[in-house]
N, C-alpha and C positions, 0 to 999 in steps of 0.2 A: 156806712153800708159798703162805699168801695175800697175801706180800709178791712175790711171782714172779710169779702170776697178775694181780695189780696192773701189776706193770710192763710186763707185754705187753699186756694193756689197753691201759696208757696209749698206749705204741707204736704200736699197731694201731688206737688211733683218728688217730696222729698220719701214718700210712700213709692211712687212712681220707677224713682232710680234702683231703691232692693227689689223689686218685682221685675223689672226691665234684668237687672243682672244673675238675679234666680235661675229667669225663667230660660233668659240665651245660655246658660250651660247646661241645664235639664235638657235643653230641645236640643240644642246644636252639639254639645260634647256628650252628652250622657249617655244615649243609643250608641256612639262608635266606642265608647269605652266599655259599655257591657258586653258588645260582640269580639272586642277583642278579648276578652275577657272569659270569653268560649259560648257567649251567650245565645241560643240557636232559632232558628227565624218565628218558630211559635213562642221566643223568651222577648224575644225582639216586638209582637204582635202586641204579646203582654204587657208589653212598656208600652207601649203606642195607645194600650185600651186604657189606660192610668188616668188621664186628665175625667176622657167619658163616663166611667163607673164613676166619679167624680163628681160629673155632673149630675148623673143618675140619683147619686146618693142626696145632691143638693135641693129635689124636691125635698127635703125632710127641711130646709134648715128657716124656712117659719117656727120651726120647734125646737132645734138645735143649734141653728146657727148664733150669730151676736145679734144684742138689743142695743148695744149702746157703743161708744168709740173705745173705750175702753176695752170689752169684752171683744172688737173689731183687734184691735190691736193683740189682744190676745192668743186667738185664732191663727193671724196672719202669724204672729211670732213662730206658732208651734210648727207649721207648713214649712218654714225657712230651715227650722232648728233641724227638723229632720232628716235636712241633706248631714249636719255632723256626723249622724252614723255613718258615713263613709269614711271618716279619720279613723272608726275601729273595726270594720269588718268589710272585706272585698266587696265589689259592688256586684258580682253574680247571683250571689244567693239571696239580698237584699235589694235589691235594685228597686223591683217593681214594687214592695212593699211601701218602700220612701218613695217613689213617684207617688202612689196611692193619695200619703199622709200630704205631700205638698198640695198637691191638687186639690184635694178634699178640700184643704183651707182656703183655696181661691174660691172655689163654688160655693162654700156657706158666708163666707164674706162678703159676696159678691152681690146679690141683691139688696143686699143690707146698705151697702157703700152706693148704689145706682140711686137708693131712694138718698141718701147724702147728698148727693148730687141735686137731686130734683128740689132740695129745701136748702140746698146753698148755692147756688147760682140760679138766676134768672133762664127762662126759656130761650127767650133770643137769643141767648151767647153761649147756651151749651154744647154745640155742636161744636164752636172755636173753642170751649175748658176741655170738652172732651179730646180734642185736637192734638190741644198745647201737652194735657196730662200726655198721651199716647207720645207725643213726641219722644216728651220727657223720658218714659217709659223706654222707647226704640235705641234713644240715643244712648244711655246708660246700658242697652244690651248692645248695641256694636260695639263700645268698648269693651263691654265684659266676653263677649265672644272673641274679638281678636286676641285681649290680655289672657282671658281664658283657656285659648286655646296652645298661646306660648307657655303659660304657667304648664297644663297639664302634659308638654313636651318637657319637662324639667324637673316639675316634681311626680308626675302621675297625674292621669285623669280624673281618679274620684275623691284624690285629695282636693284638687282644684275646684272640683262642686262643692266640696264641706265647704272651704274658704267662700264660696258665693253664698255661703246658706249663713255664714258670720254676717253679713255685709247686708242682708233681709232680716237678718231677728234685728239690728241695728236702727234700722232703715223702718221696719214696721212700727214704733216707739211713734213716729211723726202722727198716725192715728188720732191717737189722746188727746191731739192739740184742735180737732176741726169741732165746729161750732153752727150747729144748726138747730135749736130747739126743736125745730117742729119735728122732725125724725130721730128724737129723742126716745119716745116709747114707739115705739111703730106694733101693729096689732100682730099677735100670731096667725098662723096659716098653717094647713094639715097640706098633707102630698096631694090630699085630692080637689083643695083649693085651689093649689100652685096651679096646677091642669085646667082647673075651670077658668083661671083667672085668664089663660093665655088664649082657652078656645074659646071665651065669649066675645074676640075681638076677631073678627073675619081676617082684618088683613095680615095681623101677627099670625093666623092660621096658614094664610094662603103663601107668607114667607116662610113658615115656615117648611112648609114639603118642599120650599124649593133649596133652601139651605140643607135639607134633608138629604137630597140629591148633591148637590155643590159640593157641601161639605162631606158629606158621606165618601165620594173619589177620593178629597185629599188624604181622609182620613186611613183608609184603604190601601196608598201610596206611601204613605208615612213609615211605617216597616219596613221597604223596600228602600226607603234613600239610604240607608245603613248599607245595604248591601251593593249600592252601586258603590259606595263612598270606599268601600273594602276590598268584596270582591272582585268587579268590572275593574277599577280605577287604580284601589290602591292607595289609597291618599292618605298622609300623615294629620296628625291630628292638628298642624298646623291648618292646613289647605280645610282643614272641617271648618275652622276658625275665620277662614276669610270668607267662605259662602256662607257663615252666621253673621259677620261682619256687614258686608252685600245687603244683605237680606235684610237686617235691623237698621241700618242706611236709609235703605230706599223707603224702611216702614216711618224713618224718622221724619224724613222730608215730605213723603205723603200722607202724614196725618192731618198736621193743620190745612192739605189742602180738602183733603176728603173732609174734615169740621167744615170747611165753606160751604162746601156742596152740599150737605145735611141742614144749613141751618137756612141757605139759599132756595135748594130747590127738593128738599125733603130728603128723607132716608132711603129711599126707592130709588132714587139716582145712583146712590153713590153704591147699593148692595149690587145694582148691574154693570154698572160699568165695573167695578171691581171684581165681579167674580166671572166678567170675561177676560180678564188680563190675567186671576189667577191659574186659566187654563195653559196660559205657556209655562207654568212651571212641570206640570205633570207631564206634558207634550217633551221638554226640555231633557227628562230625566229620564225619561224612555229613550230618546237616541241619542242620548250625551254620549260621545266618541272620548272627550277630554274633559278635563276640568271646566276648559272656558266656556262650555256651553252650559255646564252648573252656575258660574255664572251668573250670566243671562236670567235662569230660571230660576236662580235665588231674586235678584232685582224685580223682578215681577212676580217673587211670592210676598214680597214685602210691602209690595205696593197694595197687594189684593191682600192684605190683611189687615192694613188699615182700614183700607174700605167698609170690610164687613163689621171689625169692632166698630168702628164709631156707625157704619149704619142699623147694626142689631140697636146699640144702644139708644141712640136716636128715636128708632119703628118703636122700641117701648115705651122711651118718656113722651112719645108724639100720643101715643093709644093707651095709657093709662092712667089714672088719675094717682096722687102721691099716695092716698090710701093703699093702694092693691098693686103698686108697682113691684115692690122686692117679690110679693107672692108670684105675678108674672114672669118676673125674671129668671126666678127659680122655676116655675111652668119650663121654660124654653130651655133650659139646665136640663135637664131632667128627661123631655122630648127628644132632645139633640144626644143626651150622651147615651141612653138609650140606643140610639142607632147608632152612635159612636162605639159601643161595647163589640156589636156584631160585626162593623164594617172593619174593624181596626185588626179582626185577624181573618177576616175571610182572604183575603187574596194571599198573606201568609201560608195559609192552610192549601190554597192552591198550588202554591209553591212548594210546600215543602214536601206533599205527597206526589207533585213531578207531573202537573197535567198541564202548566204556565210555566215559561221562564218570566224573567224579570221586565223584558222590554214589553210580551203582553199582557203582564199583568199591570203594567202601568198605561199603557192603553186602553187597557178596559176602566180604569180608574178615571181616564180624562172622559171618555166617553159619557161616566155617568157624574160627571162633574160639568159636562156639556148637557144633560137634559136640565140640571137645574140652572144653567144658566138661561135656559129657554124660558123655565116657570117663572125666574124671576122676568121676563123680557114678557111675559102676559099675565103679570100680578095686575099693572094696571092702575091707574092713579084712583084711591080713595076720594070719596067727596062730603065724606066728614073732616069737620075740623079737628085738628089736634085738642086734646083736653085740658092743655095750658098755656096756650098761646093762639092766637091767630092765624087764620092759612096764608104763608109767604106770599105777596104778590110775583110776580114774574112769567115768564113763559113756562114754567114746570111746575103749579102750585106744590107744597108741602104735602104730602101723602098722609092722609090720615085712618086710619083704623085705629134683641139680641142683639144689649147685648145685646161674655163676650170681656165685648174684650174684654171675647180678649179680649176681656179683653183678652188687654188683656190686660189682659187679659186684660172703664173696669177690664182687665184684661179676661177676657170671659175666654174664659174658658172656651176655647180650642173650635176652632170650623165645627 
């Protein structure tokens, strides 16, 4: 048994490292390479809404996504392969199509791989595998964002993404190798499953309007970092490279501690305390003067994204049975990128029609990343137990009624 639970480990970090190095030059190199690229702040929004239709689309994948580690591996393959079209065609006029395709394949993988989880590691310790994988995941994109960021100063920018997207079709192959019988056939589920599955649990409801909110700001803001990064500041695509660096850092080191705090004192903990720290990033980018104060607000967006992946992931395995979990998971897919489609060009559209600059459009963005931190601070501790383990003892029981990760993304997919 602890020879089995090693081996998928090992696997699942070795899936971990192409997803980790994918996903830091999509996020951290991709946007400043399409803007320089001529790409204009509603082409910029459109990138930004890629991962969310994404998830939108991933209510379907009860019916389209993978059954099995193989057809998992598949999926992830084709997400990776996508960024290649950048070795034949500028990244302008394709950009957001390959965001699309990448993204799509995290979301229909993505429930699929969380009920993997739930039949190959034990309860008590998922919180520390989810951890370790996330680690795995952070620290293979700080390197790949710094190397990434020098490659794309030498050879070009969206050559440097093709080269990460070799390094994921690679990488996705580890797949094939994990070993869970019981999430072998897992049942299908229609769109309007996924939804039931997610509102028949109060507390995954009542997280979720507050992530709705939380994530809704960053999402909104997301658009806008391109533009400080270019406009305001000016910055070479190295200095992109070192606030991706920062950023995957701090997500590396705060994973396994946010796993403690999930599996100690529930999922509820670690989604507040985390998506109060992620407000100094939004705060940080509004009146960033310099680089150095990106910063800062890289290192505390990296911390607050560990947080929420492993506490989405968490609030689901705590409130769902292995049965109806991928169906949940895609529920909250679906919920969230829904509001991700609209939020991710509204402040854009603000901007570009001239009624916001940049420093209040980013204010407005913490603002409503500050109400969900409130909703998460009166979710309130469940007084069900988890439906596969026992309520933690200690001063904070386990919360019981996202993913995510992004993870990540499971790197779920995106705030």
């Amino acid at each position: 048994m602890r020879r089995t639970i090693g081996r998928n480990l090992a696997l699942d970090l070795v899936v971990a490292v192409g997803m980790g190095v994918t996903m830091a030059l999509v996020n951290a190199i991709l946007p400043t390479v399409a803007r320089r690229g001529g790409l204009a702040p509603i082409g910029l929004a459109a990138l930004a809404s890629a991962p969310f239709v994404a998830n939108f689309l991933g209510a379907f994948a009860g019916r389209l996504g993978p059954r099995s580690t193989v057809q998992l591996t598949v999926t992830r393959a084709i997400g990776a392969a996508s960024l290649l079209v950048l070795f034949l065609v500028p990244p302008a006029p394709v950009v957001v199509g390959v965001a699309i395709v990448f993204w799509l394949s995290l979301s229909f993988g993505g429930p699929f791989h969380l009920r993997l989880w739930g039949a190959m590691y034990p309860a008590r310790l998922r919180g520390r595998v989810v951890g370790v994988i996330g680690m795995g995941r952070a620290a293979a994109g700080a390197l790949a964002a710094f190397g990434g960021g020098v490659l794309a100063d030498l050879i070009g920018g969206d050559e440097a993404v093709a080269v990460a997207g070799l390094i994921g079709v690679a990488c996705a192959i580890g797949y094939v190798g994990l070993r869970a019988a019981a999430a072998d056939q897992p049942a299908t589920f229609s769109a309007r499953e996924s939804i039931r599955a997610l509102r028949e649990r109060p507390f995954l409801a009542r997280i979720a309007l507050a992530q709705g909110f939380y994530g809704g700001g960053l999402i909104a803001a997301a658009p806008l970092y391109a533009l400080v990064h270019v406009d305001r500041l000016n910055l070479t695509l190295a200095d992109v490279g070192v606030i991706g660096i920062l950023a995957a850092g701090a997500t590396t080191v705060a994973f396994p501690i946010w796993g403690l705090v999930a599996d100690r004192f529930g999922s509820l903990a670690s989604l507040r305390t985390g998506s109060a720290i992620g407000l100094v990033t939004l705060v940080g980018y509004a009146i960033a003067p310099n680089v150095g104060v990106l910063w800062l607000a890289a290192l505390a967006a990296g911390t607050a994204s560990a947080s929420i992946d492993v506490g989405i992931a968490a609030a689901v395995s705590e409130q769902t049975p292995l049965a109806t979990r991928s169906a949940a998971m895609a529920g909250w897919n679906a919920l969230t990128g829904a509001r991700g489609i609209v939020a991710a060009f509204l402040m854009s559209v603000l901007i570009q029609v001239g009624l916001v600059d940049v420093t209040a459009g980013l204010l407005a963005c913490a603002g409503t990343s500050a109400i969900g931190v409130a909703l998460f601070a009166r979710a309130g501790r469940s007084t069900v137990r988890s439906v596969d383990r026992p309520a933690v003892p200690g001063p904070a029981p386990a919360p019981s009624p996202m993913r995510r990760q992004t993870v990540a993304a499971v790197p779920a997919v995106r705030t």
